[in-house]
N, C-alpha and C positions, 0 to 999 in steps of 0.2 A: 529368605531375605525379602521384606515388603516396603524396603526405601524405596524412592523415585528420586531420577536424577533430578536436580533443580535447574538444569539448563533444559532437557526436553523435554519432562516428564516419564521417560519410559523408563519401566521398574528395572532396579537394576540386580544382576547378576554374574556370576561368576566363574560360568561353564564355558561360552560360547561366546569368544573374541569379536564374533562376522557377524554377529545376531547385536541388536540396538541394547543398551543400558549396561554394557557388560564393563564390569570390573578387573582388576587382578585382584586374585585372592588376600593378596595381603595386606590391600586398599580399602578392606571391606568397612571403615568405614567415611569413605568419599562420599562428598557430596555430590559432586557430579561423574558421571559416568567417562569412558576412555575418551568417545568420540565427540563430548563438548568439553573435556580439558584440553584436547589439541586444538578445538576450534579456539576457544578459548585464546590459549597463551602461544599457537602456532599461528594459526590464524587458515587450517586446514583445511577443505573443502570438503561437505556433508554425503556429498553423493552418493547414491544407490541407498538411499533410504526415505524410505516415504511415510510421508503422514497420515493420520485418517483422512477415507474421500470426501466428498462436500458433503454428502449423503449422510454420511456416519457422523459427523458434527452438528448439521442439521437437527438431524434425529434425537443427538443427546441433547441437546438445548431444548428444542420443543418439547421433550419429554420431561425435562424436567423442572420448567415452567418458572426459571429463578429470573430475574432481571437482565438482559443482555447491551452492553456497550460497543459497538458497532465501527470499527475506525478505515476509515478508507482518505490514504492521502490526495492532495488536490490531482495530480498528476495521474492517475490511476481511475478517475471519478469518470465513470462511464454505463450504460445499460448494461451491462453484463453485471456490475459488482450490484446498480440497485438491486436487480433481480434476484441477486442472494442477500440482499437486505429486507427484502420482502417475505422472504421465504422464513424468516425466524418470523414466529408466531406468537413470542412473550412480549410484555412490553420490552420497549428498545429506545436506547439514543444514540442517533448516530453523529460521530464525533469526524470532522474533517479535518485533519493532520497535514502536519508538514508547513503552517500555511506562516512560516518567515518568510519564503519564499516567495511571497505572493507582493506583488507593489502596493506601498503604501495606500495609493490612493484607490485601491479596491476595497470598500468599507466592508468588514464584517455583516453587517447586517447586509449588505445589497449580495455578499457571497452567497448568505445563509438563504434570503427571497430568489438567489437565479438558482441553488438548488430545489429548490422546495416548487415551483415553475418548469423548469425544462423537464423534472426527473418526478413532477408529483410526489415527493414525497409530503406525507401527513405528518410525521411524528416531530417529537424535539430535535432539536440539530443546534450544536457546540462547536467552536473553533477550536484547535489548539497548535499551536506549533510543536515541530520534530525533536530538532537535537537541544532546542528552548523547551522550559517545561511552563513559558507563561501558557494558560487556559486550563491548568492543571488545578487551579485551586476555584475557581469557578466551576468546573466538573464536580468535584469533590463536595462541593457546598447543596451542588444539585442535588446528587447522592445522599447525602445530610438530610436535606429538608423534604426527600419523598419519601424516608423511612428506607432505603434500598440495605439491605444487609448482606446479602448475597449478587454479586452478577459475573456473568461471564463476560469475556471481552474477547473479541470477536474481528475478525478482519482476514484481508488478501493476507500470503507470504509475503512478510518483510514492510508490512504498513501502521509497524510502530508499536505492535502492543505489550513486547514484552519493554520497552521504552517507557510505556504507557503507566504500565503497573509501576517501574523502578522509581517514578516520578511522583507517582502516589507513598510509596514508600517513602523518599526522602521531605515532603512536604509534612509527611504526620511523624516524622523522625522513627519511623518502626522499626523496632526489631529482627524485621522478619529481612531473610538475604534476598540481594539481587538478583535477579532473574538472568537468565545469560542471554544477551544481547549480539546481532550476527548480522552481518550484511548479507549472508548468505541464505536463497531459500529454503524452507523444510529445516528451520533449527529446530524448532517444536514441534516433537512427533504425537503427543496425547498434553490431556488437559494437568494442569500443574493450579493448587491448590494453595491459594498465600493467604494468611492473616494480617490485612494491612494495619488494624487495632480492634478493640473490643467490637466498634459497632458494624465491619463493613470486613469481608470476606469477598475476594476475587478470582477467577478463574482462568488461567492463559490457556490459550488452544491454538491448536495445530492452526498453522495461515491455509485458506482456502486458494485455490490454483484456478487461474484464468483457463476456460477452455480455447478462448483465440485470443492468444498471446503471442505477437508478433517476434518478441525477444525474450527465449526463457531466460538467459544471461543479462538481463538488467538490472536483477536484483542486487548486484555489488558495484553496481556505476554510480557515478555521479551524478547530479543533478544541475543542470545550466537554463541558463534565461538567456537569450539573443532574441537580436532585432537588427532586420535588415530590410531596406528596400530595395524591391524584384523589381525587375523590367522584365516588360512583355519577352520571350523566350528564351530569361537567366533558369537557372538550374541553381535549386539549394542542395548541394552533398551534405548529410549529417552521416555521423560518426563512424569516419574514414570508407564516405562510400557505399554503406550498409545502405540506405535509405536515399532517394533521389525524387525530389518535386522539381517540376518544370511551371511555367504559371504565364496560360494568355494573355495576362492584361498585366500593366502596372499596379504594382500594391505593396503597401508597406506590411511587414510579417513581425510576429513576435514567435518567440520560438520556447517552451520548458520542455527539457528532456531528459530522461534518465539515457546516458549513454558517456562516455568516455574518449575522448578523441578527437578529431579536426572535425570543424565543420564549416564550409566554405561555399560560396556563390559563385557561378562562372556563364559564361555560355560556352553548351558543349552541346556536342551533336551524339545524342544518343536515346536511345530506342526504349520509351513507357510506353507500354501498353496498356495501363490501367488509369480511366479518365474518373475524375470524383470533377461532377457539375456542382457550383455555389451560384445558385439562384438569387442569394441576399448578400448585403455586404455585409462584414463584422461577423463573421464564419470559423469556427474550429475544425481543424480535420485531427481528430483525436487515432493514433496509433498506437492501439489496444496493448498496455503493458509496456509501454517507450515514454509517451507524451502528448503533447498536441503540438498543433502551430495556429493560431489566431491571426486569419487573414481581411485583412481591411476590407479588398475590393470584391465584389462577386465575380465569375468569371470559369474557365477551365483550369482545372488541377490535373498534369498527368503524373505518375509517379508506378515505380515499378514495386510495390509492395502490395501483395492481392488485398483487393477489398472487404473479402471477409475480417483484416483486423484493423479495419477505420471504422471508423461512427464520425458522421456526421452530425454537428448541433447548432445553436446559439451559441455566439461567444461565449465564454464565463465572464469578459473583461470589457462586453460591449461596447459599446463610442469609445 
């Protein structure tokens, strides 16, 4: 048998239940595989199967030198992911997703210059929103007009790409099936091969994995915006407790996060050991794989989350 499932890419088969792509025999001809029909229409959790490492991705893309489309949502936008955006060596556009969520009055163009600024990047850079497919056909047009016929697309677990592709799909009404779509990470374990129409062939791949990721489990949460103002020694709880900033000075805070659950201000008497100094005002404290918080005032941040998964920056949403 040389199908491939169309939700992860791995070849499917018919011997071995506990091994990825397998079928029952008498399914043999399914499009997708056991364990993305129960994601699918269950909504069953992937675990204990892994994707190729960064390495192995890496590798097949540089090696094979086709065009790469690069997606990383605003919430996730940190050194860690430029550094594997650096690392693909073809040409590339990298595309920033998700961004309905972003307040109006943050212009596209000033997002696109604070990327291109804080994080150096050189190359093209695209908007698009998530579960909206506006920025889809402005991609599309790009693709068009540089001759692109082949590219891969490219991103964290869960930063939209098999979305991505579906969205190209429905814009050129193609024939070709939907991509199986999963809040859960590692849905795509190898690369899956679609014909979106004559001119323009695409490639889904396996999500690449934060190595400091603060919440493996964020990938099926939610996404919220809050805004509160701190007084000198309030306590922000986010999502029931998981996370606790304490904050010396008054400052008003905006908050995006992937997480699920209460998230509340108080003053409480309780024990951060871990201090992040903001020497400027207009400061993110970005936690790696969660979100950030964009704090007004400069001042002391203490909070009990080790500092290996914060990056400190420039606002994204300055003044």
């Amino acid at each position: 048998m040389n199908k491939i499932c169309y939700g992860c890419g791995a070849k499917l088969q018919t011997k071995n239940k506990d091994e990825v792509g397998y079928i029952p025999p008498h399914k043999s001809d399914s499009t997708y595989c056991m364990r993305c029909f129960r994601m699918i229409h269950y909504g069953e959790s992937n675990k204990g199967y892994l994707p190729k490492t960064k390495e192995q991705i890496i590798k097949r893309v540089n090696g094979d030198k086709k065009f790469a489309i690069f997606l990383v949502d605003f919430l996730n936008l940190n050194q860690e992911v430029i550094d594997i955006y650096n690392s693909i060596k073809c040409e590339k556009l990298l595309v920033i997703n998700k961004c309905e969520l972003i307040p109006n009055e943050i212009y596209k163009r000033k997002l696109i210059d604070y990327v291109r600024d804080e994080y150096h990047v050189d190359g093209d850079i695209k908007i698009k929103g998530g579960t909206k497919n506006h920025g889809i056909n402005s991609i599309y047009r790009y693709l068009t007009e540089r001759g692109i016929e082949e590219t891969f697309v490219l991103g964290l677990s869960n930063s939209g790409k098999s979305t991505f592709i579906n969205d190209l799909i429905h814009i050129n009404k193609s024939k070709a099936k939907p991509i199986n779509t999963n809040s859960k990470a590692n849905t795509t374990l190898d690369f899956i091969k679609v014909k979106i129409d004559e001119d323009l062939i695409v490639y889904d791949s396996p999500g690449f994995i934060l190595e400091n990721n603060a919440d493996s489990d964020a990938y099926d949460q939610y996404i919220k915006t809050l805004t509160f103002n701190m007084k000198s020694g309030e306590v922000i709880s986010l999502i029931n407790g998981k996370y606790y900033f304490k904050f010396s000075e008054d400052t008003p805070i905006n908050i995006f996060i992937n997480g699920k659950g209460k998230h509340k201000k108080y003053y409480k008497e309780i024990e951060l050991r871990n201090n992040v100094e903001l020497d400027n005002d207009n400061m993110d404290i970005v936690i790696l794989g969660v979100g950030f918080i964009r704090i007004k005032n400069k001042g002391i941040v203490k909070t009990n989350v080790d500092t290996k998964y914060i990056e400190i920056r420039n606002s994204m949403f300055g003044e």
